[in-house]
N, C-alpha and C positions, 0 to 999 in steps of 0.2 A: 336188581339191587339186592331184593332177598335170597336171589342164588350165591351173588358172590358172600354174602358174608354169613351163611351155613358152613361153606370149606375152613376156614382160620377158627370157627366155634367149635368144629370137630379134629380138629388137628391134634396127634397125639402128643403125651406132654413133651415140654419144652426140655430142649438138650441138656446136657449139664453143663453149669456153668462153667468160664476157660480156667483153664488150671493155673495156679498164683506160681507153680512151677516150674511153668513149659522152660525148655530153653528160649533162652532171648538171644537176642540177634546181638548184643553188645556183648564185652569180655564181663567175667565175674571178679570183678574190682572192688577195691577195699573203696569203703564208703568215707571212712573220716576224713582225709587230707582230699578236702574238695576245693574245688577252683568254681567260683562260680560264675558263668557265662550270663548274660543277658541280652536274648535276641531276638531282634523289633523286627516282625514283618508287616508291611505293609500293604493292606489290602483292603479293597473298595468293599464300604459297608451297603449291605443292602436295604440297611431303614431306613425308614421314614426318618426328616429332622429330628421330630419328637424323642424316634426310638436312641438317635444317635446323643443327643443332651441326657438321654436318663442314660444308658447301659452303655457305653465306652470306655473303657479304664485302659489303664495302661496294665500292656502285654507281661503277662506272669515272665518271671524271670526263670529259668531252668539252670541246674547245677548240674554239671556232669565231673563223675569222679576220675582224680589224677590216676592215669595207669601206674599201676603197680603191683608186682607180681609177688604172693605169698612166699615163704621159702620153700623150694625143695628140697629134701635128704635124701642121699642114696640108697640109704638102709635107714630103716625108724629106728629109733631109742629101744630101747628093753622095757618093756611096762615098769612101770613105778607100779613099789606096791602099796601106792596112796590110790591105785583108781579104783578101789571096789570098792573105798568111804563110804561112811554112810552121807544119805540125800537130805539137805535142810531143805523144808516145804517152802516156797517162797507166800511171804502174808503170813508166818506163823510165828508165834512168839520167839523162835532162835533167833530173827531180827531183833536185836537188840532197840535199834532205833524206831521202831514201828512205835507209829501213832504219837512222837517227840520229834522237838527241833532237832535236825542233825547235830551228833556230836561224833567227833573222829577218838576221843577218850580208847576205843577196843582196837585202834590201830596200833603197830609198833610204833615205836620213838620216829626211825626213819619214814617210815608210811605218812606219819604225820605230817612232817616237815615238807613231803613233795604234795601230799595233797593242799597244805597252806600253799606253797609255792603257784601249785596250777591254779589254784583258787584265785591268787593275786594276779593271775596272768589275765591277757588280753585272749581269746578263743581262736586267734590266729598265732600261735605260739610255733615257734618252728618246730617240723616235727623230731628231728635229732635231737631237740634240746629235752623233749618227751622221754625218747629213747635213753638219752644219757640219764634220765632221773631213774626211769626204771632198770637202768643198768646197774644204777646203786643198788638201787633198794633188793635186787638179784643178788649182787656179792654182799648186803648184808645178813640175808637168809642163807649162806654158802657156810655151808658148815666144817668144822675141822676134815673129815678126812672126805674134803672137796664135792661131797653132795650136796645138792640144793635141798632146803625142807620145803617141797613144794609146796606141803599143804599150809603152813604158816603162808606163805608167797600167795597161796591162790587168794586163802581172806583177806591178807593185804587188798592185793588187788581189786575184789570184788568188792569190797569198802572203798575205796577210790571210785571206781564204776558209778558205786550207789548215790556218794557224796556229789558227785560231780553232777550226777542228775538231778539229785534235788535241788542243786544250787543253778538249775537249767545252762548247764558246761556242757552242751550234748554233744559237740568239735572236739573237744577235750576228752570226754568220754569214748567217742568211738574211736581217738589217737591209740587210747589204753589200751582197748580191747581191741584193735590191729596189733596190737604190739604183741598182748598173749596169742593171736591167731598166730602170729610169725615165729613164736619163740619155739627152740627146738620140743620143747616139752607139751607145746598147743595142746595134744591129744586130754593130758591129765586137766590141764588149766584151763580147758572148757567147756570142761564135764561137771561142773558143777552149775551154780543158777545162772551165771553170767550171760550167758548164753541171752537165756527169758529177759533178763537186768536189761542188756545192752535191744533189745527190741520194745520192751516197755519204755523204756526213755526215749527213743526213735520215734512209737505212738504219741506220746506226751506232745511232741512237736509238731504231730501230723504227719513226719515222712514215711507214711504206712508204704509207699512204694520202694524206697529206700531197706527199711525193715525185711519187706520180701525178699528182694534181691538180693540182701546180706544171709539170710536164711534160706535160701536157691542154693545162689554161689556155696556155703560151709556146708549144705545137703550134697552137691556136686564133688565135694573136696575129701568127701566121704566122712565127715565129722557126724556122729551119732546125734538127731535132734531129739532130745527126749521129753515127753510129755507137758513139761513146766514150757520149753521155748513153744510149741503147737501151743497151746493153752495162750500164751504172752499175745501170740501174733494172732490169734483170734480175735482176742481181748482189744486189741489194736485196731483191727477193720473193722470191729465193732462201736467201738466206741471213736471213730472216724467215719461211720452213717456207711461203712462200704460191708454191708451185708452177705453180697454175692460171695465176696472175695473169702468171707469170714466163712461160709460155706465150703468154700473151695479147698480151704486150708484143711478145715474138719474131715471133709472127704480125703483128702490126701494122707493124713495123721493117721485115716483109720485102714488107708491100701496100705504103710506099711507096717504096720502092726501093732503099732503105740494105741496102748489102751486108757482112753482116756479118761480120767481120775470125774468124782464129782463137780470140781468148778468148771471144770472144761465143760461136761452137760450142762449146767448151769445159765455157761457163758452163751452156749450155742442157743438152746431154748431162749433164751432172751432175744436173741438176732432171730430165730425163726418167729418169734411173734413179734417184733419189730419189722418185717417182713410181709405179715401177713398171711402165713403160711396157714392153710388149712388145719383145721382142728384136729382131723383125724391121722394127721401126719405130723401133728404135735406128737400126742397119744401115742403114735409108733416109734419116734424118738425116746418116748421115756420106757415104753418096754423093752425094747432094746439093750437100751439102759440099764432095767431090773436082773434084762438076761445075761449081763455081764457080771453081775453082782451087787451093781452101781443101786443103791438106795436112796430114794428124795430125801432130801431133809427138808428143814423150814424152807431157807432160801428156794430150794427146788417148787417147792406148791408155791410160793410167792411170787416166784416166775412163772408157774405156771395160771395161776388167776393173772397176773397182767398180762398173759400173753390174750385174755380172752376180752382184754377190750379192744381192738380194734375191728372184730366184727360183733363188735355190742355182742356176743354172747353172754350173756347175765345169766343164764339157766347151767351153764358147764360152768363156770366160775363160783356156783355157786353147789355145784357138788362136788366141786376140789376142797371148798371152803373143808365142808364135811369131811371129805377123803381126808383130808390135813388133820382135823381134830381125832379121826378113828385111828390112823398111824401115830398117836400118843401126842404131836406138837402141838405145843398151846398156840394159840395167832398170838402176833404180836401186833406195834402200832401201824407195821409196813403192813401188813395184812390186811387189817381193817381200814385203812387206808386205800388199799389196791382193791379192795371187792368194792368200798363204797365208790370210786373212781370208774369202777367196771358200770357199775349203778347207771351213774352219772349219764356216762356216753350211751350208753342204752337209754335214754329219754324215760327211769325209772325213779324221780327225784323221792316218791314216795320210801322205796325199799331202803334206799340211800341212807335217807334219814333212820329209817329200822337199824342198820348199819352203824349206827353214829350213836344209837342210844344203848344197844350190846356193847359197842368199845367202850363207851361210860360205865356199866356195869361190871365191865372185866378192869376194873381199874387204869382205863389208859384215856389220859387228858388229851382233849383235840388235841392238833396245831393248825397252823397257818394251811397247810396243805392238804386236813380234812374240810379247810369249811370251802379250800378252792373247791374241789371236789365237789362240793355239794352247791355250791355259787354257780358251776359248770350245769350241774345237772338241773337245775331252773333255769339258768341261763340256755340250755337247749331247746327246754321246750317254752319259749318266753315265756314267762312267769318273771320277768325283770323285777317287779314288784317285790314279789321275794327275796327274789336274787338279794335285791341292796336290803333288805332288811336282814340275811345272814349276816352283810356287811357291816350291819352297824351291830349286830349282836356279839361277833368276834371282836370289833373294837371295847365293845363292852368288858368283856372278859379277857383285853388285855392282849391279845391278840393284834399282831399289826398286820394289816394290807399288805403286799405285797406284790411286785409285776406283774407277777401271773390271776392275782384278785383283780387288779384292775383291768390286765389284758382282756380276761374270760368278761368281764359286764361289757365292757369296749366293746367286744365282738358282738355279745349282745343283743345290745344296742342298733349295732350296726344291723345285722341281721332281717331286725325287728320293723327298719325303716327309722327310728328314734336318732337320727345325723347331729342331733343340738342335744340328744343326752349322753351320745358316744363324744363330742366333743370334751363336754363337762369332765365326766369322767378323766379325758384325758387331763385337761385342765389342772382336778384336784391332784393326780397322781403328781403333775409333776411340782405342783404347790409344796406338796406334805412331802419332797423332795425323793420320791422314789423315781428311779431313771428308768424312763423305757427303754426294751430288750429287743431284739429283731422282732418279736411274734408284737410286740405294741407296735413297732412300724408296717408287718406285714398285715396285720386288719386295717389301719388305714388308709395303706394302699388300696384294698379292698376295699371299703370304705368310698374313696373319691372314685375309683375306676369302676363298680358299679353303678356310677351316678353319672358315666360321662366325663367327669371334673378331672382331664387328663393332667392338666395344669397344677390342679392340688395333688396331682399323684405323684408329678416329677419331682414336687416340692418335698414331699415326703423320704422320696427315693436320696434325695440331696442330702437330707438330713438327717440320714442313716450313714451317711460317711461323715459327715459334723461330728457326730455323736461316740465316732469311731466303733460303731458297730459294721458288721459285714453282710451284705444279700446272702442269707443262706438258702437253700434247696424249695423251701416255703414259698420266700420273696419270688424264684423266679418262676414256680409253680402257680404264682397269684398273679402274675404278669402275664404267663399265658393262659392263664383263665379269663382275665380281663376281659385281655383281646378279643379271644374265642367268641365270648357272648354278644361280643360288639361288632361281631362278624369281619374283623380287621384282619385276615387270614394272612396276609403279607408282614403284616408284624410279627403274629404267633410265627410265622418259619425266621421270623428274625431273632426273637429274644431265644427260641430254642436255639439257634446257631451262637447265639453270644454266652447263654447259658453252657453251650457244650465246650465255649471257648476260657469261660472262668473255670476251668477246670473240673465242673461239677459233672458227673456218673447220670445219666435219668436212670431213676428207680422207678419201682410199679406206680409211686401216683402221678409223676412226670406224665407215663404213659398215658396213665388215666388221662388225665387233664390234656393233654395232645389230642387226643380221642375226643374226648367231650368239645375242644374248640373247634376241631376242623367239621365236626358233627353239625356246629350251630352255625359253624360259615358255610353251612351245606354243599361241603366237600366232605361227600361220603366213604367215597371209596377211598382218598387218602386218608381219613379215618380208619380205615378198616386194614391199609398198609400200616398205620402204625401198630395195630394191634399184631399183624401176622409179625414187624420187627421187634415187638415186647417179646414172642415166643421166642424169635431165634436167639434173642438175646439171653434168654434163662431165666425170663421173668415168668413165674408163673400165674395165671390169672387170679384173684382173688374176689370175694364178695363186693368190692369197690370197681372192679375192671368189670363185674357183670353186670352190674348197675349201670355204670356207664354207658354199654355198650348197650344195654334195655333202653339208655335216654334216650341215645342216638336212634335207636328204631324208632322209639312213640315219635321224636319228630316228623320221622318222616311218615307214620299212621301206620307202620307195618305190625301188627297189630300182632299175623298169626306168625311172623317169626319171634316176636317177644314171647307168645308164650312158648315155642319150643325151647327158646330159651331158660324159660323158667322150667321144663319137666327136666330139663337138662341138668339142670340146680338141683331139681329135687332126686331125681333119680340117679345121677349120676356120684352122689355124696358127694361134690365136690365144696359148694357152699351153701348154708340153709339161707332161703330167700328171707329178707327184713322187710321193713315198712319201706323203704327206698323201693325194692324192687317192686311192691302193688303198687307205688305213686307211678313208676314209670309204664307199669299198664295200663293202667288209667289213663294217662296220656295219651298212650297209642290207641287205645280205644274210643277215644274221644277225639283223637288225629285222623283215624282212619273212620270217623262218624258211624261205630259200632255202638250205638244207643243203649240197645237192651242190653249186651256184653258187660258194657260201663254199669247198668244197671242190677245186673245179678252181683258181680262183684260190690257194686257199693251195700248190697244185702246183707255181704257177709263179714261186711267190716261193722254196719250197726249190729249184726247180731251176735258178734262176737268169735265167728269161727275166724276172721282173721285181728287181731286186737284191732282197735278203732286209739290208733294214737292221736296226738295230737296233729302231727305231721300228714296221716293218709287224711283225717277232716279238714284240713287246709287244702289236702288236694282234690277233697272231693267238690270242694265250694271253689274251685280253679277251675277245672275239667265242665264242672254246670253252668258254672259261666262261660264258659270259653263254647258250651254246645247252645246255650240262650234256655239254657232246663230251669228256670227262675223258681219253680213248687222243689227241685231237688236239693238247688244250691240254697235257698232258704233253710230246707232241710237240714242239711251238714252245717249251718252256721249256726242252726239253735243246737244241733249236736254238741259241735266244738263249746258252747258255752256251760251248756249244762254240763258239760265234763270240767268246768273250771279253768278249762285254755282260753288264752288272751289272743287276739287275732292278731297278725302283723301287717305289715304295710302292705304286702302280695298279695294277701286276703281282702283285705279293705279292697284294694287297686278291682280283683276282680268282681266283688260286689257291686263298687263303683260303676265300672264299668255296666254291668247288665242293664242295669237301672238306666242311665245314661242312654243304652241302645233303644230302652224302652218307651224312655221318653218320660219315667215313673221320676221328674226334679225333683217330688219330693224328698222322694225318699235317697234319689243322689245327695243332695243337703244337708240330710242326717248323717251320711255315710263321711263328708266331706267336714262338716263338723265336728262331728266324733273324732277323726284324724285331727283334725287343728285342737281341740281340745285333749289328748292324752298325750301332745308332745308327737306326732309322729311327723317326720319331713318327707311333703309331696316327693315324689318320683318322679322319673321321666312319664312313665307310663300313665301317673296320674293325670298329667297335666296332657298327656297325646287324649284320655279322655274327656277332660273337659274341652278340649278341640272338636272332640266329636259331638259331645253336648249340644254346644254353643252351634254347631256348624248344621247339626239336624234340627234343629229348632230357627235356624234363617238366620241369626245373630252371627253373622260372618265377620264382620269388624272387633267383635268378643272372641270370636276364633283367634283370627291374627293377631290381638294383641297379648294373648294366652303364648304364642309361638315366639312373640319378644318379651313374653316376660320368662320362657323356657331362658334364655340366650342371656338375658340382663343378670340372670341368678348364677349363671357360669357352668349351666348343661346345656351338653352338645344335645339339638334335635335329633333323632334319627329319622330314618327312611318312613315310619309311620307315625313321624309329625306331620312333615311334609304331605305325604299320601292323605292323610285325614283330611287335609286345608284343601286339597287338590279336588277331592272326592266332594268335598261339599259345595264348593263352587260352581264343581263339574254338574254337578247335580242340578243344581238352579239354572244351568245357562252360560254361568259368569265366566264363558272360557277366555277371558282376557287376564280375570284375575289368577284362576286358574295358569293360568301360560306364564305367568310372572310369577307364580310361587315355585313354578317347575322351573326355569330358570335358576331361582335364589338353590332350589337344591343342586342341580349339577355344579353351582357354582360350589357349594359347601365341599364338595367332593366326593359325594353319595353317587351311586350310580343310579337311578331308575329301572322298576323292576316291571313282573307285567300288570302288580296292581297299578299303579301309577299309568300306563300305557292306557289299561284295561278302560278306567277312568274318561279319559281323554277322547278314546275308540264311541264307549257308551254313548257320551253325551253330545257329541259331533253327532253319530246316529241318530240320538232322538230327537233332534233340530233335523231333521234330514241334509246335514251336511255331511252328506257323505265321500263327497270328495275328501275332506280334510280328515274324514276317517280313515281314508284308504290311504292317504298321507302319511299319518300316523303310523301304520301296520307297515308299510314301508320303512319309515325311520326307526323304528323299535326292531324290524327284520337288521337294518345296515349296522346297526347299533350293537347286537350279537344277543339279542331277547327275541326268544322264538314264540310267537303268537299259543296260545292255549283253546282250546273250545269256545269257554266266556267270547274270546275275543272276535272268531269270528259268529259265533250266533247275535251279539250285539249287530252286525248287520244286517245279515239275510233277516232276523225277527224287526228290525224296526224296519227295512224293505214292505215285511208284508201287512206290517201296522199301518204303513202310508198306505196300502191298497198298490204297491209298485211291485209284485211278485216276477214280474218276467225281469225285473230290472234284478231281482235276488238272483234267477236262472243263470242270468247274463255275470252277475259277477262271480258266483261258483265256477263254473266255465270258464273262467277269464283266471280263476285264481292260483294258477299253475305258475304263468308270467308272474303274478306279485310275489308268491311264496314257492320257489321253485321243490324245496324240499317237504310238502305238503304228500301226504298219503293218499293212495284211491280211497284208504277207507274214509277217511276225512272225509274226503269229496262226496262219496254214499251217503256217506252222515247228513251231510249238508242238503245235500239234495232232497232228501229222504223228509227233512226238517220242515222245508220250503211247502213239500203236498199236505204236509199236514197240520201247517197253521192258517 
């Protein structure tokens, strides 16, 4: 397993994305006068009921445009000598309208009259009847000695264009601009912004594929695309979440030769760190940049500090901060806003706040969006406590909440294990009548689907179309998260297939999350194909894909490829490892039971060489628990306190739990009151330990009704309810009751894994029923669960605990017939076992 997935870690970078340009297999056709088609195909869903009541919609309708052929001439026109005009910048003050209600007042008389006219029209207006109006408004610019004054005629028109789009006529609009593409004079009439107009309106609507294909096709037709239309359709994939594409375009702009101005950089740097794109490939974007001439301004460094939140770099955003003040620009409120935001996501609530007291001294008053920002940055590292007391300090000052105030505590909340203050929350928001947004439905999905409460999630999913919101990129990214954890792998390839069907693109965190599910349904290697398909598709790995792909090892203990991974981060500059990446060490090293490993590392987290967040001392009291290190994991939770962090539900659970193995009730009791007192709601996980509690201490009736009070409360058991119930029964003898809670699982629809076998094997052996053991290893063989070591040393050792050693002989020897695909070594093993107990 650690072979195969060295080659897709070493693979060199990914290709370049597919060109927004290629030829397409269909004719290059005017986009306006569309017909629109809607066609149902019907095909057998592969989900689950559940999956098919939440994600079913009805099939996206497709428009395909009417054929119809531009004009040709046999000979071009004579250049007008209007085309060397000068260039109005589009967004700059010669728009008269900018930043005002439309007013048509700069149109000619006649201009006027056909733009009221379109205006009063229906968006399916014939299109001759189009033609016939600009056919006027053509002979009213038709000047005595029979010239057109094109350039009057272009402003008309491009006034038209603009009007119609703000008044969302976008049918209307591109009837117009077919009409200048067809008119003999095209060449002059769409050399000015129209071009960028008629794509910016097309964005506005979403049809960024539409856009392309009109800016393909007039590339093809040989019409000049200059800098303002590249710049528009960037603008467009961008701010339509299609980043690749926005890259694609960039790249293409710059093969032929268009140099592009500073929003265009601007535009791009935004989509590269929306992207995630590595830091030092930011960096060489804006050098680039300088070597053309192209200087940052503000917007530039403000783009460039936001680009540095998504991999929490707080240390590079905060020497842009400086680089921005040494090249003479004061910050302004987006500035300090964007580095305390960087703050935030970096789990640095302290600096944040430093952040927030220099914008007060540079004369700039919060808003709503500085105290989010810093609401976020306690809310990461729970400090909820805080968090609502920003909340009421902004309300003080007059300051109103806001979706995203309430989302970020929600999330929280949720996080934290806190279900009944993530509720609340929800509650008052929509009390004090603020409507939640997709990201307030997509945490409650969240929310009920980490707790099992599939039920509550469909309900949510429901009420995201009530509400007329729509599943964005997030929702279906949080559905296969869900799943994934809940090792429901037939669903994860279902909502991906439904998600690819709503028309949505998977970007890097899709992949991520694909990766991390099939990781936890321990399907590795289809994990590890989706990472080789992120490459071929252009996605390039990021600080979040290597994290990922670290988690997926520590599951499986691979302990020494995590850390090639890591020298591969460090040394390869591709991305500086975070606290994510020591937690998933941690893991593997406490997966792969590398003790002292786990222990040198956790050294260097109290002593500082690697920080000691909040986040790695949650992991370090996870990992101690999870090894039974009870003197460490005490350790890191007086850590975690005396640094002022609040524990969450995870942490509680696995404190819980040790104690619980230990048999130490007291101090489980404290553990479990403490939770019932700060508000925090049991877990599944809680309560699979109080099963173990109650089941190690002989209280087997306190077991089982702990597993109907899982059920009563509207959480599904999993596999390590059941397995706990199983093991303790097993353990006493009780295989009757035992047999019956194995039953009630298969019935659930769980499969039995080889803990549960293992179980059953055990304790039939220590009774010396060994027939019903060999039973067992049989049906768990037919069943498609292949026996482990545990499973057969539970025999041959309780063989030679009865004093029956020749009867252990006898069944090594014999055990070829029961497990046909059994190794010699095995058998050596085995044998080897038997002379020496």
């Amino acid at each position: 397993m650690a072979d195969k997935l060295a080659l897709p870690l070493l693979l060199p970078g990914p290709p370049p994305p597919k060109p927004i340009f290629q030829d397409q297999s269909q004719q290059c056709q005017p986009t306006p006068a569309t017909t629109t088609t809607t066609t149902t195909t019907n095909t057998t869903s592969p989900l689950t009921p559940l999956l098919q009541d939440i994600l079913l919609q009805n099939p996206n309708s497709t428009k395909t445009p009417n054929s119809q052929t531009p004009n040709n001439h046999l000979s071009p026109p004579p250049p007008s000598p209007f085309l060397l005009r000068k260039r109005t910048r589009l967004g700059k003050s010669g728009d008269r309208n900018r930043g005002k209600p439309w007013t048509s007042e700069y149109l000619s008389l006649p201009g006027q009259k056909i733009l009221q006219t379109l205006l009063n029209s229906q968006n399916n207006v014939d299109i001759n009847n189009v033609h016939e109006l600009l056919h006027s408004l053509t002979t009213y610019h038709q000047q005595q000695n029979s010239n057109i004054d094109l350039e009057s005629l272009s402003v008309d028109l491009l006034s038209i264009i603009k009007a119609l789009g703000f008044h969302k006529k976008c049918e209307l609009a591109l009837k117009v601009f077919e009409w200048m593409r067809n008119h003999k004079d095209s060449e002059f009439l769409l050399k000015g912004s129209v071009v960028a107009v008629i794509i910016r309106i097309l964005g506005r609507e979403g049809r960024v594929s539409n856009a392309a294909s009109l800016l393909h096709c007039l590339h093809k037709e040989g019409f000049t695309i200059d800098v303002y239309a590249y710049t528009s359709m960037i603008t467009t994939c961008a701010n339509n979440g299609r980043y690749r594409e926005a890259v694609s375009v960039f790249k293409k702009m710059e093969e032929e030769g268009c140099q592009p101005t500073l929003i265009t950089y601007n535009v791009i740097l935004n989509v590269y760190g929306k992207m995630g794109t590595p830091w030092n490939k930011i960096l060489a974007v804006v050098d680039g940049m300088k070597n053309q001439g192209v200087f940052p301004d503000s917007y530039t460094y403000n783009t460039l500090i936001s680009c540095c939140r998504r991999g929490s770099l707080y240390e590079e955003a905060a020497a842009m901060f400086e680089e921005m003040k040494l090249a003479g620009f004061v910050p302004d409120k987006v500035t300090y806003n964007t580095l305390l935001d960087v703050y935030g996501k970096s789990r640095k609530p302290k600096e944040a706040m430093e952040v927030l007291r220099e914008m007060e001294v540079h004369g700039f008053s919060p808003t709503t969006v500085t105290y989010n920002a810093l609401i976020s940055a306690y809310a990461r590292d729970g400090l909820l406590d805080e968090a609502m007391e920003l909340k009421t300090l902004m309300v003080e000052k007059g300051i109103r909440p806001d979706v995203f105030t309430y989302t970020t505590l929600l999330s929280g909340f949720e996080r934290a294990g806190k279900d009944e203050s993530a509720v609340r929350i929800f509650d008052e928001m929509r009390n004090v009548g603020c409507k939640p947004n997709i990201c307030t439905f997509n945490a409650l999905i969240k929310m009920h689907g980490n707790r099992g409460k599939f039920t509550e999630m469909m309900k949510v999913f429901e009420e995201i179309r009530a509400c007329e919101c729509t599943p964005d990129i997030v929702t279906w990214n949080t559905l296969l998260a869900v799943f994934g954890q809940n090792g429901m792998d037939t669903e994860v390839s279902g909502v991906f297939k439904e998600m690819k069907k709503a028309g949505f693109v998977p970007e890097r965190d899709t992949f991520n999350t694909l990766i991390s599910a099939y990781s936890r349904c321990s399907r590795f290697d289809q994990a590890m194909d989706v990472y080789k398909r992120m490459l071929a598709a252009g996605v390039s790995p990021d600080l979040s894909t290597y994290n990922t792909v670290l988690s997926a090892l520590a599951r499986g203990g691979l302990w020494e490829q995590a850390e090639k991974i890591l020298a591969e981060m460090k040394d390869g500059d591709r991305c500086k490892p975070n606290e994510l990446t020591y937690c998933s060490l941690l893991h593997a090293y406490a997966n792969g039971k590398e003790i002292e490993r786990m222990r040198v590392l956790a050294e260097e987290i109290y002593s500082g060489i690697i920080e000691p967040s909040v986040v790695l001392l949650k992991t370090l009291i996870l990992v101690n628990s999870k090894s039974n290190l009870l003197t460490e994991m005490e350790r890191a939770f007086t850590e975690l306190r005396r640094k002022g962090f609040s524990p969450d539900i995870a942490t509680l659970n696995a404190m819980f739990s040790i104690y619980g193995r230990r048999q130490m009730v007291a101090k489980a009791n404290e553990i479990l009151n403490f939770m019932k007192g700060s508000g925090f709601t049991p877990s599944l996980t809680t309560y699979n330990s109080l099963i173990d509690i109650y089941g190690r201490s002989g209280n087997f009736e306190r077991s089982e009704e702990i597993l109907r009070e899982i059920q009563a409360k509207g959480l599904t058991p999993d596999l390590i309810s059941y397995n706990t119930l199983i093991f303790a029964y097993a353990r006493k003898g009780r295989m009757q009751d035992a047999s019956r809670i194995f039953l009630e699982l298969t019935g659930s629809g769980l499969s039995p894994d080889l803990i549960t076998y293992n179980s059953f094997v055990a304790s039939y052996a220590a009774h010396s029923m060994f027939v019903e053991a060999i039973d067992v290893i049989r049906y768990m063989i037919k069943h498609g669960c292949r026996p482990n070591q545990n499973t057969y040393n539970s025999i041959v050792d309780w063989y030679c605990k009865h004093g029956r050693r020749d009867e252990a002989s006898t069944f090594v020897q014999n055990l070829r017939k029961l497990d046909p695909h059994i190794s010699t070594e095995e058998e050596c093993r085995l044998s080897e076992r038997i002379k020496t107990k």
